[in-house]
C-alpha positions in Angstrom: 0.0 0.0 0.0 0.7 3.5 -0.4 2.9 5.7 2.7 2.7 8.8 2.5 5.7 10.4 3.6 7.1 14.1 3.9 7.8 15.0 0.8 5.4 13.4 -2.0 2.6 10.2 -2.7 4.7 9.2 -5.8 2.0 7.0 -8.0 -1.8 8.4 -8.4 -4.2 6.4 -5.5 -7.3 4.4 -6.3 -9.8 5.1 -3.4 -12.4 2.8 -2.7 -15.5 4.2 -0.5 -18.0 1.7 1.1 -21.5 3.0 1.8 -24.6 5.0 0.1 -26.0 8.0 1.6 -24.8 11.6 1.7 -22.0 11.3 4.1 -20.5 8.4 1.4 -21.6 10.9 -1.6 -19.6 14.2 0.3 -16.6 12.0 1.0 -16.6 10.9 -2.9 -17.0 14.5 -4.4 -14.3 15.8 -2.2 -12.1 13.1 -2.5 -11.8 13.0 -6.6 -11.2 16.2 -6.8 -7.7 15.7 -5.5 -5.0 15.6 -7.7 -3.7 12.8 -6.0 -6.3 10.5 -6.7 -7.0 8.9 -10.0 -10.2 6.5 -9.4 -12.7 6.5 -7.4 -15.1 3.1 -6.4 -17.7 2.9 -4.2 -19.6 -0.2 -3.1 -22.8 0.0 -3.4 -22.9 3.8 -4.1 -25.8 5.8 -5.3 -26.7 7.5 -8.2 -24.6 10.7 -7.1 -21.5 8.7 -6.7 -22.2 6.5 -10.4 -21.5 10.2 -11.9 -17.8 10.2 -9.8 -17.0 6.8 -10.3 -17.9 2.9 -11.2 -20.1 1.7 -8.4 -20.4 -2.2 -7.5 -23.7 -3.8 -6.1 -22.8 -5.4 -2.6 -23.7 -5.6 0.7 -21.1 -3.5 2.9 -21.6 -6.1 5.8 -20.9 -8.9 3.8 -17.4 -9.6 4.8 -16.8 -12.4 2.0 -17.9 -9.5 -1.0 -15.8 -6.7 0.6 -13.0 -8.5 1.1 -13.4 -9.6 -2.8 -14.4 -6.3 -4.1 -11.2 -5.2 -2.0 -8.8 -7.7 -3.9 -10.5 -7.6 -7.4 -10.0 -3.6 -7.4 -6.4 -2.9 -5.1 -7.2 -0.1 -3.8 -4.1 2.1 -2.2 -6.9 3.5 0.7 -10.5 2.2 1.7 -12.3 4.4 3.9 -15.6 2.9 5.3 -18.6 5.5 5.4 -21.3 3.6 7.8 -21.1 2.1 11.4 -23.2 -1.2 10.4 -19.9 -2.6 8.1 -17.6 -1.2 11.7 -20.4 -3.0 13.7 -19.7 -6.6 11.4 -15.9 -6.2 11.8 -15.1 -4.9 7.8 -11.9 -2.6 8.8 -10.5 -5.6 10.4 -10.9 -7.8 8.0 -9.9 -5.8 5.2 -6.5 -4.6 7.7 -6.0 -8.6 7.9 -5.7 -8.3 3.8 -2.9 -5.8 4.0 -5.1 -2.8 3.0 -5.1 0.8 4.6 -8.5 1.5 5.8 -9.9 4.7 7.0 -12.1 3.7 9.7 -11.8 2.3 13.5 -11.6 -1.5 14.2 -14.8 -3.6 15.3 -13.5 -3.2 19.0 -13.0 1.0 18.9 -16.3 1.4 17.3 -18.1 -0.1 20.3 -18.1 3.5 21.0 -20.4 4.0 18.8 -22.2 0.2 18.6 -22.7 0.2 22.3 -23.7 3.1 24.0 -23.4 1.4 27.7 -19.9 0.3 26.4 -19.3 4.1 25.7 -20.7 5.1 28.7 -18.7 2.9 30.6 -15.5 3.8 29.1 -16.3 7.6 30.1 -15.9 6.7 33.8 -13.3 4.3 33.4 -11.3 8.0 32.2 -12.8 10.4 33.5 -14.5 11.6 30.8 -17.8 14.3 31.7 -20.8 12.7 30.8 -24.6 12.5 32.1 -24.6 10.6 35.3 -26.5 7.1 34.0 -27.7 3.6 34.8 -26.8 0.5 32.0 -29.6 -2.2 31.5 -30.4 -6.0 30.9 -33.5 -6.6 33.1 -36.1 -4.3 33.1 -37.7 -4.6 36.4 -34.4 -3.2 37.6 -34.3 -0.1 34.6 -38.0 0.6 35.9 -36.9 0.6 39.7 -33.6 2.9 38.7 -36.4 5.7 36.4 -37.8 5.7 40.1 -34.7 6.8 41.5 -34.3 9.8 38.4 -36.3 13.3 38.0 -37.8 14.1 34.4 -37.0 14.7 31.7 -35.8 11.1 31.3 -33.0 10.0 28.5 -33.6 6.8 27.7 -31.4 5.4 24.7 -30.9 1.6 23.0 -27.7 0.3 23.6 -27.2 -0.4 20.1 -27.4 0.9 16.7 -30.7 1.9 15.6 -30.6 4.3 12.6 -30.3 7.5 14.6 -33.8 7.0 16.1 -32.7 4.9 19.4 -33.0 7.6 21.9 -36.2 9.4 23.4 -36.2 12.0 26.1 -39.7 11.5 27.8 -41.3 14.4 29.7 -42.5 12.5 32.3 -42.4 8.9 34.6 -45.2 7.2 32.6 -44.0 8.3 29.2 -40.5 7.1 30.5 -41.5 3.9 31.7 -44.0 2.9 28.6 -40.7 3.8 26.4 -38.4 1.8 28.4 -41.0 -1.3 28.1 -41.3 -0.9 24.6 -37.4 -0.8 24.1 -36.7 -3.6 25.9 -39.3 -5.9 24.3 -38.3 -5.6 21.0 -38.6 -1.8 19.4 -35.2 -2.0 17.7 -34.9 -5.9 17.8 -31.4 -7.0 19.7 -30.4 -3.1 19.7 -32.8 -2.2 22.6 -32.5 -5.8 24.8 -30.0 -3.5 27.0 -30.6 0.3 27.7 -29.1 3.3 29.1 -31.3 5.6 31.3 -29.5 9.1 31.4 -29.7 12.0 33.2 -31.1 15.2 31.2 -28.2 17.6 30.8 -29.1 21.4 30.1 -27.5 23.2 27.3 -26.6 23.1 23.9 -25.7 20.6 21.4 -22.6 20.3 18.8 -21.0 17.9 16.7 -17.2 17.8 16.8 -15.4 15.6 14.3 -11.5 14.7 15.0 -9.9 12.6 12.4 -6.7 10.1 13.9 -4.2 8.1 13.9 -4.8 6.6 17.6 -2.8 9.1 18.6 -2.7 12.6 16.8 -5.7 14.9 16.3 -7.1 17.2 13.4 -9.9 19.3 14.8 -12.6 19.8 12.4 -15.1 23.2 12.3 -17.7 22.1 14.6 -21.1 21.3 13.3 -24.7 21.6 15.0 -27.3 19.3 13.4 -31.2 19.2 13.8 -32.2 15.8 15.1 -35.8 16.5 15.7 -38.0 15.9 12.2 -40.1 19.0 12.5 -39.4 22.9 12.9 -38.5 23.9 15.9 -37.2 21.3 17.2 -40.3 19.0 17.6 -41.0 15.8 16.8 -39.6 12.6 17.0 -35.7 12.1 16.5 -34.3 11.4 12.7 -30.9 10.5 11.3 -30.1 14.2 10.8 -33.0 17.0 9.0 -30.1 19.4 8.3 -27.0 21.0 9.5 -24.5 24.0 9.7 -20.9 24.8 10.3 -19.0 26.5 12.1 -21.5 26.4 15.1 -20.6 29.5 17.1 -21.6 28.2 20.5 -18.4 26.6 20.7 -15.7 29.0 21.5 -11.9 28.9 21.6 -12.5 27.9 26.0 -15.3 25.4 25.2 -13.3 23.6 22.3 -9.7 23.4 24.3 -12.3 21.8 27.0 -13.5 19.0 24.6 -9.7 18.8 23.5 -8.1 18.3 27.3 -11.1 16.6 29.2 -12.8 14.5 26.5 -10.8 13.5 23.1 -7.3 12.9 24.9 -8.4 11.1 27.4 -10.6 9.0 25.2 -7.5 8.7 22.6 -4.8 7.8 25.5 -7.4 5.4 27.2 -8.1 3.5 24.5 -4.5 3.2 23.3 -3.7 1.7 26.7 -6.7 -0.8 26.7 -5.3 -2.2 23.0 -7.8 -0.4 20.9 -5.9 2.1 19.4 -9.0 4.6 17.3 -8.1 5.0 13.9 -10.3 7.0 11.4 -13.1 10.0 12.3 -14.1 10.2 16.1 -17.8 12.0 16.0 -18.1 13.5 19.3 -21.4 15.0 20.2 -21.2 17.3 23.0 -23.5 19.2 25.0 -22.6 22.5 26.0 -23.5 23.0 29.3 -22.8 25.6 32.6 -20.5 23.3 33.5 -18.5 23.1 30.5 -18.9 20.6 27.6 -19.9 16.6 28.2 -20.4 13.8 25.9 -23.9 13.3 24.9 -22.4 10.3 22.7 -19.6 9.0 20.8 -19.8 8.1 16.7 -17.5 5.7 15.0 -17.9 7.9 11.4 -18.6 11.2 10.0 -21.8 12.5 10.9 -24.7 12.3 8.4 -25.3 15.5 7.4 -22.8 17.1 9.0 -20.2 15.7 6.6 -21.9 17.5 3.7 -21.3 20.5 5.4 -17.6 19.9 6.1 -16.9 18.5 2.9 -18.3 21.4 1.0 -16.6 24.0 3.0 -12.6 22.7 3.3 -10.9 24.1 0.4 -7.9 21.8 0.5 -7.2 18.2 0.2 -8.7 15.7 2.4 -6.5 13.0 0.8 -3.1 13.3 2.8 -5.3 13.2 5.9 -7.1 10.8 5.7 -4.3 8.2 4.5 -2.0 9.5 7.5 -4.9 8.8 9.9 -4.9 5.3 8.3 -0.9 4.6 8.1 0.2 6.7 11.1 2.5 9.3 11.6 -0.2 12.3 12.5 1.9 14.3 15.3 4.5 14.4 12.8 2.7 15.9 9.7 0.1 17.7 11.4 0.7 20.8 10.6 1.0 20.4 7.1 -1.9 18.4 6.9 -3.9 21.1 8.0 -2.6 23.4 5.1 -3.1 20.6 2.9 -7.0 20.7 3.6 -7.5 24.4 3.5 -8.8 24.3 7.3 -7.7 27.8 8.3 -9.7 29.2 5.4 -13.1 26.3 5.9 -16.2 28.2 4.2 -19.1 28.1 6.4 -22.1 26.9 5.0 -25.5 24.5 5.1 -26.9 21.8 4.2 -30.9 21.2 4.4 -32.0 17.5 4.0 -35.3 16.4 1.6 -36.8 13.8 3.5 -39.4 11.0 1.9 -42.8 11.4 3.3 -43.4 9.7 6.1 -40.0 9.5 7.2 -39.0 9.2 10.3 -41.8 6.4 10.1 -42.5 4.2 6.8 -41.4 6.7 4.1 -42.4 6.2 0.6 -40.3 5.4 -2.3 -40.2 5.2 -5.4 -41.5 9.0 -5.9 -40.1 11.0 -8.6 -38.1 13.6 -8.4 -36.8 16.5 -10.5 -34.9 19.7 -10.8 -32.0 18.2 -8.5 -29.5 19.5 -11.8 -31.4 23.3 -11.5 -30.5 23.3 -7.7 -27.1 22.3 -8.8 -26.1 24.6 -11.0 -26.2 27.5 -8.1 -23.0 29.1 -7.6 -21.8 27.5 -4.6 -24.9 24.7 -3.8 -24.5 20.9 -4.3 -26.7 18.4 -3.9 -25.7 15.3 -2.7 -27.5 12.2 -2.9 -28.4 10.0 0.6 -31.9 7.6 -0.5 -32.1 7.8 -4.1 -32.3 5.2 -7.4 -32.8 5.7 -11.0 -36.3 3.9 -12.5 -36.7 1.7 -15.4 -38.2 5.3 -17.1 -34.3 6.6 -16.0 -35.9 8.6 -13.4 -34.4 10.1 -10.4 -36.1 8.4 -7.4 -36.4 8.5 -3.7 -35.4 5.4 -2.2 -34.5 6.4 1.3 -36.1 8.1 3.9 -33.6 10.7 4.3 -33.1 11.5 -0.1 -31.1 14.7 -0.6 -28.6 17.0 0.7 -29.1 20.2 -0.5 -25.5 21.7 0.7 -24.6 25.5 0.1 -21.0 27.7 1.5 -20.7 31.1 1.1 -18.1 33.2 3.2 -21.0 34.1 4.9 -22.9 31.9 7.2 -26.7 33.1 6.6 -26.4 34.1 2.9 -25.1 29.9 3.0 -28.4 28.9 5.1 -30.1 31.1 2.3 -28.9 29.7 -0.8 -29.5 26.6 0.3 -33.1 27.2 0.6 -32.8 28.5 -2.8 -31.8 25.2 -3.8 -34.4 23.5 -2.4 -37.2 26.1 -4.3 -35.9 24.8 -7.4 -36.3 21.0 -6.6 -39.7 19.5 -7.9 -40.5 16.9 -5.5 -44.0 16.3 -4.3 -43.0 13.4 -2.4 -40.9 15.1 -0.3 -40.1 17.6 2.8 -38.0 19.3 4.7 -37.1 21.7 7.9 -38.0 25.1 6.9 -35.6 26.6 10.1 -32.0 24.7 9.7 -29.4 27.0 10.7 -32.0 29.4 13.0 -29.8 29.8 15.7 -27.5 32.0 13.9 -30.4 33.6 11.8 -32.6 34.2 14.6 
């Protein structure tokens, strides 16, 4: 495989990118157009990522056709968009073939598979977090809600498409939630729970890409989880989101370097887990300074869109250093490389299915998406979407589009998005009408 060292990557790279949605979509677009990379693959891609490069048909958990695709195609880097292929151990078996993968082994991305392992980990290093109560038996999690004052966070243990955690207002709501988790709302992913205290403050998304050991600090993001405007409704994979989120200053973010990712880093290092690849740490800005709401093996989804759009560098040095090693050593010059001293803020505003969070509807056409395009500074990128047997763009997702816009100015960004999304003609679809209004409000 490929090193990267100090002075130059002396042969063009083929990249290979497994996953579908928008995150896998932003990495794609970004990724091609550095003039380091000659090909890139994704497996199984969507129609967005079919215009960047050959896409093959598989299923990114199916550890017998990645490894394949993996050794039919030679890829000098594979980075690994999705938790469910970290989840079913892909970035170790693909290591285990001698390839560089961007992306955290099966044991590291407990942090993100297993909340209560997360949670767990966070005391073992001192890490601020809610104060919490892990599990199994649920006459014991409905003695322990007892024991709690509302608002009560109640999350699934394991993955559960971003809609695994519900903050109930009150006991009963608390206690009919917990019952329906733990017999059988998200299948194996709720048999265990975490009950949470209900921390006060503000939420961000802060993205660190590393070696194990070294740290590149990405603008920090704020997404809107809720489905509906102003924040109501139930919780989604992600309505829309901007960066740089002011409520993270200069104090609050050397906070969340000292007192969360370090110790997290060092911790894991020492336990023989090193992290490799993109720590998502969402973090709730409180009085008391910043603590982990939760830990994400991958880029956000659609925060990535956001950072993707707006570094005006190359991601590619990074991200194979974070995968070989080396990061202390180069960081500096990494972080010219991507442009991140100059990031352009900007927005992106998801187009949901109807339906969605619930049963969303497919297979409802959808045009315009090259109109919205072809604004100066807007790209669309594509998260749930297919092509028909009339070679018409579909939804196929819940969550469909990405309508991403940067401008050096955060609310003209917000705006232009928006006008993306006037020019999309999509009956079968909907979105926020209020992403970015804390810093238009």
């Amino acid at each position: 495989m490929i090193k990267l060292s100090a002075k130059s990557i002396t042969q063009l790279m083929k990249i290979l990118i497994f996953g579908s949605g928008g995150r896998e979509h932003a990495l794609a677009w970004k990724i091609a157009q550095s003039p380091l990379v000659d090909e890139v693959y994704s497996a199984p891609g969507n129609p967005g990522m079919d215009k960047i490069g050959p896409c093959f048909e598989l299923d990114p958990t199916d550890l017998k056709a990645v490894q394949e695709l993996a050794l039919q195609l030679m890829p000098d880097l594979i980075i690994i968009g999705p938790e469910a292929p970290l989840a079913a151990g892909a970035s170790d078996a693909l290591r285990a073939r001698g390839f560089d993968v961007f992306a955290p082994s099966q044991a590291a991305a407990k942090l993100e598979t297993s909340k209560g392992f997360a949670k767990d980990l966070m005391e073992k290093y001192g890490v601020p977090t809610a104060a919490y109560g892990r599990f199994d038996d649920l006459t014991k999690a409905l003695e322990f809600l007892e024991t709690m004052e509302a608002p009560y966070v109640i999350k699934a243990d394991g993955l559960a498409a971003g809609k695994g955690v519900v903050i109930a207002e009150n006991l009963e709501d608390a206690e009919n939630t917990v019952e329906e988790m733990m017999t059988g709302k998200f299948g194996d992913a709720s048999s265990e729970i975490v009950i949470e205290e209900f921390m006060e403050g503000e939420e961000a998304s802060v993205f660190v890409m590393t070696d194990g050991e070294g740290a590149i600090y990405l603008p920090v993001a704020q997404d809107h989880k809720r489905v509906g405007d102003g924040d109501t409704g139930p919780n989604t994979g992600g309505m829309g989101a901007y960066a740089p989120a002011p409520v993270v200053d200069a104090r609050t973010m050397e906070l969340v370097q000292t007192t969360i990712v370090e110790p997290m880093l060092s911790g894991m290092a020492e336990d023989g887990m090193p992290y490799q690849g993109v720590l998502y740490v969402g973090i709730m800005v409180t009085e008391q300074g910043p603590k982990v709401v939760e830990f994400n093996a991958r880029f956000g989804d659609p925060e990535c869109q956001v950072l993707m759009a707006g570094l005006p560098g190359d991601i590619v040095p990074a991200l194979l250093v974070c995968a070989t090693g080396g990061l202390a050593g180069s960081h500096a010059g990494l972080c010219e490389m991507m442009g991140l001293s100059d990031f352009r803020p900007g927005a992106v505003v998801v187009m949901a299915a109807n339906g969605y969070p619930g049963t969303a509807e497919k297979g409802t056409v959808i045009n315009g998406v090259d109109k919205a395009d072809a604004i100066d500074g807007v790209t669309v990128f594509h998260a749930g979407t297919d092509i028909n047997e009339q070679k018409e763009l579909v939804a196929a997702g819940g969550r469909v589009l990405g309508v991403t816009a940067t401008d050096a100015d955060l609310k003209v960004a917000i705006s232009k998005a928006y006008e993306a999304v006037e020019l999309i003609d999509w009956p079968g679809g909907f979105c926020r009408t209020d992403i970015g209004y804390r810093v238009t409000r």
